[in-house]
LUMTI-525519 format. One record per residue: residue in three letters; x, y, z of N, C-alpha, C, CB in turn. Coordinates in pm, whole numbers, plus 50000, padded with zeros to 5 digits. Glycine has a CB too. Example, Ala and Ser with C-alpha at 12.3 -4.5 7.8 and 13.67 -1.06 7.14 Angstrom:
REM LUMTI-525519
ALA513194943150780512304955050780513204967050780511314955350905;SER512854977550708513674989450714512905000350787514084994050572;
This chain:
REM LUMTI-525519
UNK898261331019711899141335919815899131326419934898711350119858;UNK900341326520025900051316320134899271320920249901291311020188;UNK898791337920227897971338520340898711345820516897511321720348;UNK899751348020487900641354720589900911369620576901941348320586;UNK900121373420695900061387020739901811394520765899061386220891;UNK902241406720756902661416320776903231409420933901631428620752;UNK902781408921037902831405821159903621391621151901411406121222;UNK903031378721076903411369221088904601368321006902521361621076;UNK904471375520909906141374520818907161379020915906361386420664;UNK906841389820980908151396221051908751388921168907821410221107;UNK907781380321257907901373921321908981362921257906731371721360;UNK908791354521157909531345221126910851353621077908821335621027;UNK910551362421041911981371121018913001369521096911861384821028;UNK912401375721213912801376521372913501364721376911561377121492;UNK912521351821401913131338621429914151334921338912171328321429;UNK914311336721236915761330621168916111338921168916061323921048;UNK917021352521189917591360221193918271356921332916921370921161;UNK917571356221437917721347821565918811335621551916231341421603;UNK918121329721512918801315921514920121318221448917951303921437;UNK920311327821335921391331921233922891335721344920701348021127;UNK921991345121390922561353621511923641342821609921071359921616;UNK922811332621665923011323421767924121317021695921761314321813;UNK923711307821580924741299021524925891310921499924191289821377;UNK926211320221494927291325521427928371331321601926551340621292;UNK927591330821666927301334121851928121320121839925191334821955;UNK928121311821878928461296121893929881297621772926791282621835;UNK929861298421695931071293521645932411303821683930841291621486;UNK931941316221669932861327221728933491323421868932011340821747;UNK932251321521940932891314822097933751301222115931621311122193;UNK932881294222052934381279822030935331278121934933941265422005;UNK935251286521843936891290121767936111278621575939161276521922;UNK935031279121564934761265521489935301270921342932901259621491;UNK936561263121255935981267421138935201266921050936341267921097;UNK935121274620962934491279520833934691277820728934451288820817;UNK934711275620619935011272720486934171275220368935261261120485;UNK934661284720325933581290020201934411286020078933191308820197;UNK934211277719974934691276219880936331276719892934061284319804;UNK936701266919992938031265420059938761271020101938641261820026;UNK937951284520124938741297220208938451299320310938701309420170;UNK939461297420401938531300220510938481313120568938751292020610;UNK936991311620636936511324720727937131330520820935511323120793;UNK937581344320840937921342520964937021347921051939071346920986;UNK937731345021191937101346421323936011358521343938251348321422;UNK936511368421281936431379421319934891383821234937871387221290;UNK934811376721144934221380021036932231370821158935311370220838;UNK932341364921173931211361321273930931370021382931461348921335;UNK931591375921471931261385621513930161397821483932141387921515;UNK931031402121343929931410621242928591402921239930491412021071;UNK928661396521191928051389221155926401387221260929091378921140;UNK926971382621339926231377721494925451400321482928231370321709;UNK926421409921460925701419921504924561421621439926331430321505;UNK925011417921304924311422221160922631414221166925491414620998;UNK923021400421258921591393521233920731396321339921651377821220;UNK921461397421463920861403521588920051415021563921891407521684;UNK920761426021508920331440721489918821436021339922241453921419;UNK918961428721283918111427521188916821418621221918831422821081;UNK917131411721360916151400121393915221412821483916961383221498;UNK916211423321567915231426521650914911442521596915711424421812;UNK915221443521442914341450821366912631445821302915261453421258;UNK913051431321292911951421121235911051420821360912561404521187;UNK910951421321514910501422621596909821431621605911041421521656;UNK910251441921639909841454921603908431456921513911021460521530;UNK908761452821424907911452721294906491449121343908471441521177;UNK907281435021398905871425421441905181431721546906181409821499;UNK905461439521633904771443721738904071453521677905511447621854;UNK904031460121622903491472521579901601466621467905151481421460;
């Protein structure tokens, strides 16, 4: 096993969920596109997105404090 506690998993949870959050934060605000298998994303769809990782990063927080 690598040895990572309950506490320390959630934490890194947190942090890329974070960062998930941010990058999707940033492209919504400057209009950037997207392209998934040459379709593109729309706008709207990052928004969600940004809630979905936010709400899940500072569930992973949560975790960790406890």
């Amino acid at each position: 096993m690598c040895g990572m506690n309950n506490k320390s998993f959630s934490t890194v949870v947190g942090v890329v969920f974070s960062l998930i959050g941010l990058l999707h934060l940033v492209r919504a605000v400057y209009g950037w596109e997207a392209l998934i298998g040459g379709l593109a994303v729309p706008l709207w769809a990052s928004w969600v997105a940004v809630a979905a990782a936010l709400y899940l990063a500072y569930g992973a927080f949560s975790l960790a404090r406890k």
